[in-house]
N, C-alpha and C positions, 0 to 999 in steps of 0.2 A: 257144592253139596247143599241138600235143603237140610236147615237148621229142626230138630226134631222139638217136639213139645214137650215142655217139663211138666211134670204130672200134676201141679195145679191148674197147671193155664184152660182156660176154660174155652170152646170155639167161640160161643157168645160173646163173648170180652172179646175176643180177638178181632171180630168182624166189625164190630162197634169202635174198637181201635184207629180203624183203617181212614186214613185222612178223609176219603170221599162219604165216607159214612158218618164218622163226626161232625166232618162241616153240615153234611143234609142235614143231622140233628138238629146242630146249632142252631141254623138259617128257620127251621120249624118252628125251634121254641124262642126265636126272637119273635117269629110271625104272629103266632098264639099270644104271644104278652103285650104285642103292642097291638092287636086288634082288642084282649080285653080292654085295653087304658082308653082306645078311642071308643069304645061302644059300651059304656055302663050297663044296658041291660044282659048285653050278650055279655057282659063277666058276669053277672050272678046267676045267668042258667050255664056258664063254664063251671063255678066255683062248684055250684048246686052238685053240677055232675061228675067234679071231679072228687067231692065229699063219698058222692056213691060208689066212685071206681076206689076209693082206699076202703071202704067201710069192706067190700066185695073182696079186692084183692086180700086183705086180713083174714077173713074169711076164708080165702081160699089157700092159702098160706095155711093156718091152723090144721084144718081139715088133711091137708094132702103131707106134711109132715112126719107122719109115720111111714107112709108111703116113701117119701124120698128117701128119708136115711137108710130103709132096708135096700133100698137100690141102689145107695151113694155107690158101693165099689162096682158094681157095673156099667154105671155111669162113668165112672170117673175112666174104665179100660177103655170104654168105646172115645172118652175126651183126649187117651194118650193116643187113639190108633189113624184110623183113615179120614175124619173130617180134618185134622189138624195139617196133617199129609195134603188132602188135597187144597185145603186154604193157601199152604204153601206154592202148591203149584198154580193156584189160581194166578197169587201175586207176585207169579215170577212171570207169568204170560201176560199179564194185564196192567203191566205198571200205573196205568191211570189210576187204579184203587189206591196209588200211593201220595196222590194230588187231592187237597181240597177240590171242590165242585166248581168253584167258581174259576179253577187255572186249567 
C-alpha cells in the first residue's frame, strides 16, 4: 500500500528529501563555495548578488504574507491530496530517485 501524507508534510520538502535531489544540491553548493574561494572577484559579485537575492526575497516574504495565510488551508488540502499521492507513485516506479547521483 502507498504510505498516505500526514497533513504537515509538505510536497517541497519531500522532493528535496529524495537522495538524488539532495545530493544535486549538495554537489552545487560545494561547486558555488569553492569556485567563490578560488576566484576573489567572482565571490564579491556572488556575495554582492546574493545580498540583493535576501534583501528581494524579504521583500517578497513581507508583501505576500497576508496572501498566504488566507490561503494556508487550501493549500494545505491540495498538500494532503494528489501531488503527495502521485510523489508516492513516482518513487515507487523510479527507485533511482532513491540513490544519491553519484550511485
Amino acid at each position: 500500500p502507498v504510505p498516505v501524507c500526514p497533513a504537515q508534510e509538505n510536497v517541497l520538502q519531500r522532493v528535496l528529501q529524495l537522495p538524488v535531489v539532495s545530493s544535486t544540491c549538495e554537489s552545487l553548493q560545494r561547486t558555488y563555495a569553492s569556485t567563490k574561494e578560488a576566484h576573489p572577484l567572482m565571490a564579491s559579485v556572488c556575495e554582492v548578488y546574493e545580498r540583493g537575492m535576501q534583501g528581494a526575497g524579504a521583500l517578497a516574504m513581507w508583501s505576500m504574507e497576508p496572501v498566504v495565510r488566507r490561503l494556508e488551508p487550501q493549500c494545505e488540502s491540495i498538500h494532503q491530496g494528489g501531488p503527495c499521492r502521485g510523489l508516492d507513485q513516482l518513487e515507487e516506479k523510479i527507485p533511482a530517485l532513491q540513490y544519491p547521483v553519484d550511485k
